[in-house]
MDTraj code that builds the backbone (N, CA, C; nanometers):
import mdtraj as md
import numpy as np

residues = "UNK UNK UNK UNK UNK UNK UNK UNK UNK UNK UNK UNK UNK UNK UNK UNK UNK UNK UNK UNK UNK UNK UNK UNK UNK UNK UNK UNK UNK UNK UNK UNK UNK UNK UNK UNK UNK UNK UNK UNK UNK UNK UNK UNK UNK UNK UNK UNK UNK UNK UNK UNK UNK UNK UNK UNK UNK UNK UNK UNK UNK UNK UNK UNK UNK UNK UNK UNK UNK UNK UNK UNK UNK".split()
xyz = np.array([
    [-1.4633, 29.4007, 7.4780],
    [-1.4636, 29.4846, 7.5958],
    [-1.4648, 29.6305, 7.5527],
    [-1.5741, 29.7308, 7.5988],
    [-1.5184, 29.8666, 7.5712],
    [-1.4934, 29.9098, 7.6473],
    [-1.3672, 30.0366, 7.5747],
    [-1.3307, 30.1111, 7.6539],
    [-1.3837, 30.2601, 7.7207],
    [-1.3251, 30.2606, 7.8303],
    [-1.3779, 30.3115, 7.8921],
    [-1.3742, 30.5172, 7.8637],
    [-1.4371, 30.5749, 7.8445],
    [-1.4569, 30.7572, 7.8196],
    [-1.2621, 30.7601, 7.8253],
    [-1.2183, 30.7676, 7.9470],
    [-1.0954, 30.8168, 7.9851],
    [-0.9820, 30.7370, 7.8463],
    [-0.9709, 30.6490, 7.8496],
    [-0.9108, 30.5365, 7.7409],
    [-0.9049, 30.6059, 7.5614],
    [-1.0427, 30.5731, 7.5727],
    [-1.1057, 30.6810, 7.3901],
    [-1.0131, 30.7918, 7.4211],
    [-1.0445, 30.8975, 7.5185],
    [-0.9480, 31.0210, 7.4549],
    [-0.8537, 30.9896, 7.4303],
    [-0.7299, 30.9152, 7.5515],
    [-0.5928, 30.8923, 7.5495],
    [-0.5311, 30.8407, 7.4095],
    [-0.6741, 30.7192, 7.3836],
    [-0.6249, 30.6670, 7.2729],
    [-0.6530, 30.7673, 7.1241],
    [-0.7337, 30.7926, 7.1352],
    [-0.7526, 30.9107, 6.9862],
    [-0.6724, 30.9936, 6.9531],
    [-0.5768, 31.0804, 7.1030],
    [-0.5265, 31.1268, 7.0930],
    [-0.3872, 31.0759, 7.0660],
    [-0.3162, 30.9442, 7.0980],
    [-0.2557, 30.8612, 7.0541],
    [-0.2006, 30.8559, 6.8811],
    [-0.3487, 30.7965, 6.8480],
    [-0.3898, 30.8200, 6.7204],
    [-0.3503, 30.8916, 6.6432],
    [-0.3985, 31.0433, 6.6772],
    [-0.3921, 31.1694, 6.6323],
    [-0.2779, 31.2448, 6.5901],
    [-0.1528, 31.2043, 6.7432],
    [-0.0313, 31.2584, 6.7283],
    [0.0924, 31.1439, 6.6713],
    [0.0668, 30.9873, 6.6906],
    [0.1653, 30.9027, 6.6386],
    [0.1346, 30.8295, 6.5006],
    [0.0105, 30.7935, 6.5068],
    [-0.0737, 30.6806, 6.4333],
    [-0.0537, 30.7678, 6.3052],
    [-0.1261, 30.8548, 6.3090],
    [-0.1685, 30.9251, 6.1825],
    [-0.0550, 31.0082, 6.1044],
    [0.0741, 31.0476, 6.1752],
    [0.2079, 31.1059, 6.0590],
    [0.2557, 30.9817, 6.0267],
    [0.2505, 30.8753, 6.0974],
    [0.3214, 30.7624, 6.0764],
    [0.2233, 30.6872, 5.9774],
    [0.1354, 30.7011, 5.9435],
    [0.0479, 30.6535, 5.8367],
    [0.0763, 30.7468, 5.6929],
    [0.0367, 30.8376, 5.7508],
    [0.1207, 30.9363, 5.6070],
    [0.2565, 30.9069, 5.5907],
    [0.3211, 30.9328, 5.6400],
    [0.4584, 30.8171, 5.5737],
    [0.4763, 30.7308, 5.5485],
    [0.4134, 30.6356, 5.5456],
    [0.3684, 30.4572, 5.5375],
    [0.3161, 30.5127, 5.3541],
    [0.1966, 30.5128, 5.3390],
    [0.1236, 30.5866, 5.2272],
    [0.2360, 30.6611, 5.1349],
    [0.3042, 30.7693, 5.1948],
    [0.3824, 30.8337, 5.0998],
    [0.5045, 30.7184, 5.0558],
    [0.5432, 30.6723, 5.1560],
    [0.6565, 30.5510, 5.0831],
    [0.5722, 30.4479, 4.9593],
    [0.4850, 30.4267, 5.0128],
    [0.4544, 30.3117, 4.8985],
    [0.4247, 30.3873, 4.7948],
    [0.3387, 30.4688, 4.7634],
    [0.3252, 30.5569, 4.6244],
    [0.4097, 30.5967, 4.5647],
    [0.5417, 30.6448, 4.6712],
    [0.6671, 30.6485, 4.5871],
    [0.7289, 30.5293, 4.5702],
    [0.7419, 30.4370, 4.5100],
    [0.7807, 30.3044, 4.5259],
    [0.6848, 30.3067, 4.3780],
    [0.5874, 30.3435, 4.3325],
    [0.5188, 30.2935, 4.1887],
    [0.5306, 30.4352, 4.1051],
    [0.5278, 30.4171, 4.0033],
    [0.5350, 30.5385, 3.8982],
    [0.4296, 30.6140, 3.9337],
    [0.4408, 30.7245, 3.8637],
    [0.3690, 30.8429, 3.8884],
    [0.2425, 30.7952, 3.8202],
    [0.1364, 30.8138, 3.8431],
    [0.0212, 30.7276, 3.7939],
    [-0.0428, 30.8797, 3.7713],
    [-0.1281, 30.8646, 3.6318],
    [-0.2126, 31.0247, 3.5855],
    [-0.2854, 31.0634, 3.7537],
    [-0.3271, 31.1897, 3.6870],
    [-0.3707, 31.2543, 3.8238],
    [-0.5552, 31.2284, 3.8307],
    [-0.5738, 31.1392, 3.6998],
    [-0.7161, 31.1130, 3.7516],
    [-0.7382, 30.9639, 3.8070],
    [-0.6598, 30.9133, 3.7985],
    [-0.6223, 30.7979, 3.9211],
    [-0.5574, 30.8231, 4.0116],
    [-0.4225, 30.8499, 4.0454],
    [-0.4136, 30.9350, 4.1772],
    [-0.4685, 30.9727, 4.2553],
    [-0.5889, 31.0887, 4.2264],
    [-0.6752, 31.1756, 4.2890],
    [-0.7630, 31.0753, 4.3889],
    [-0.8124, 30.9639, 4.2855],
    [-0.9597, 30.8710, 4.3993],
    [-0.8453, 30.7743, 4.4592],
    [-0.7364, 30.7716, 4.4431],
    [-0.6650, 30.6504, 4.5636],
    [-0.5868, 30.7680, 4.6384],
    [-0.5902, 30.9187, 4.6592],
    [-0.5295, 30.9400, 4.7624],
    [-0.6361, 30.9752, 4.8778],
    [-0.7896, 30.9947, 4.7821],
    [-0.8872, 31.0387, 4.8308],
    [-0.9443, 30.9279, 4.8906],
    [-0.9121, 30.7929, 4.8600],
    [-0.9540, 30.6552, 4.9498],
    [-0.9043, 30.6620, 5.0788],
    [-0.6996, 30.6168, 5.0209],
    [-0.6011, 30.6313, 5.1279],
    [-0.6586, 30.7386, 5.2518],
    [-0.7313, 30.8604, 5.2265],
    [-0.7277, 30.9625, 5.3079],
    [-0.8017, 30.8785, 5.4244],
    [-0.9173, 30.8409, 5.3711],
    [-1.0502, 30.8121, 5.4603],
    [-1.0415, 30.6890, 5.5055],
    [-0.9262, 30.5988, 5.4636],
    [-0.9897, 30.4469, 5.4825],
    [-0.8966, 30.4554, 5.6695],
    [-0.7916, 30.5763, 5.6667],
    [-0.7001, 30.5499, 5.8067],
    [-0.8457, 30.5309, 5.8955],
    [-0.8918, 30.5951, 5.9039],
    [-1.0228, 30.6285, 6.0097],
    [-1.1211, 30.4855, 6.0405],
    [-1.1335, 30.4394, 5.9439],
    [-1.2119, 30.3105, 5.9674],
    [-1.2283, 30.2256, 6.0482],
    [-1.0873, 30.1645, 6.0830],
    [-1.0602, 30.0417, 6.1729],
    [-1.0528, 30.1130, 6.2977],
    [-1.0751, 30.2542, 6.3396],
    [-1.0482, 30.3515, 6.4839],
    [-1.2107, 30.4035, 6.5207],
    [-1.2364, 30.4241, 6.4272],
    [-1.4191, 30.4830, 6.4332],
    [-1.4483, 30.4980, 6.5870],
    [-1.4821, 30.3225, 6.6175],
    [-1.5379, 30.3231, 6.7834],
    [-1.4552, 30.4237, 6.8840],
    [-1.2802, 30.4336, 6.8351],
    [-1.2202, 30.5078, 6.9077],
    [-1.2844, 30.6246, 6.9384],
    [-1.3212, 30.7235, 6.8067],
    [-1.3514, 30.8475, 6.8582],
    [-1.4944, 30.8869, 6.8796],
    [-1.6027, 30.7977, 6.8816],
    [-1.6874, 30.8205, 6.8969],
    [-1.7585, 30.8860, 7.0127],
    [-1.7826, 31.0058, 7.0357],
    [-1.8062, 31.0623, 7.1879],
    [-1.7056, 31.1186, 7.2358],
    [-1.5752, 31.1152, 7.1836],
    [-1.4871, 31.1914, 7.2755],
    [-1.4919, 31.3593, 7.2729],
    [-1.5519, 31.3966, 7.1863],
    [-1.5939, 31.5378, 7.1787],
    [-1.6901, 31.6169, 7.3226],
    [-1.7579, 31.5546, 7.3225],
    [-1.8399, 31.5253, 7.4439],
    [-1.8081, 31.5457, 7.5636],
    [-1.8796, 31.5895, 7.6833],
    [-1.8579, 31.6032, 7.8347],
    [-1.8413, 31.4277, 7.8711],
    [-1.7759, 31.3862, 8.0015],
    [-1.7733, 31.2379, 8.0402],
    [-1.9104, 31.1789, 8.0901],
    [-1.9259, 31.1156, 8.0235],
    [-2.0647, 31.0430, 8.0715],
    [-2.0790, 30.9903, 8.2385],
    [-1.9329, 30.9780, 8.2697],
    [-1.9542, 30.9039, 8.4085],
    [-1.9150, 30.9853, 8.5004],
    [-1.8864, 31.1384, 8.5012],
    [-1.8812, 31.2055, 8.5445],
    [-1.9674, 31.2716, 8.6240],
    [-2.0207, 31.2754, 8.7170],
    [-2.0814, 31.3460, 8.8094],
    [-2.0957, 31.5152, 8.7792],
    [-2.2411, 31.5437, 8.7801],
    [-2.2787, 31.6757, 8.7265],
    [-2.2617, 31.7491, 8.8322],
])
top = md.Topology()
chain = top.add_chain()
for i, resn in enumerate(residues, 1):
    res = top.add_residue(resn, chain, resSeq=i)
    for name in ("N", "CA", "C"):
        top.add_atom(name, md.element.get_by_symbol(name[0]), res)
traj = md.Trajectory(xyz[None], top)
């Protein structure tokens, strides 16, 4: 089922303000939890970690930048 223009923002913005500090703390706990690993491994798993939050949300933000499509001009 998709959701509907109004939904995507609420939810992105959702996202934006709960999902995503609460993911960075999720991330920062587990890395602290393993030794300090060199900084040329580090670097491509924080640079994964960064990008992979976005993945499973994609459809979320797609268009919400945008005027409402079902909106009357």
């Amino acid at each position: 089922m998709a959701l509907s223009y109004k939904s995507r923002r609420r939810w992105s913005l959702f996202i934006l303000l709960v999902g995503m500090p609460a993911y960075i703390g999720f991330v920062w706990w587990v890395m602290s939890l393993m030794e300090r690993l060199p900084f040329w491994v580090e670097l491509p798993v924080y640079i994964f970690l960064g990008v992979a939050w976005i993945l499973p949300f994609k459809f979320v933000f797609i268009g919400v930048g945008k005027a409402d499509p079902d909106a009357e001009q």
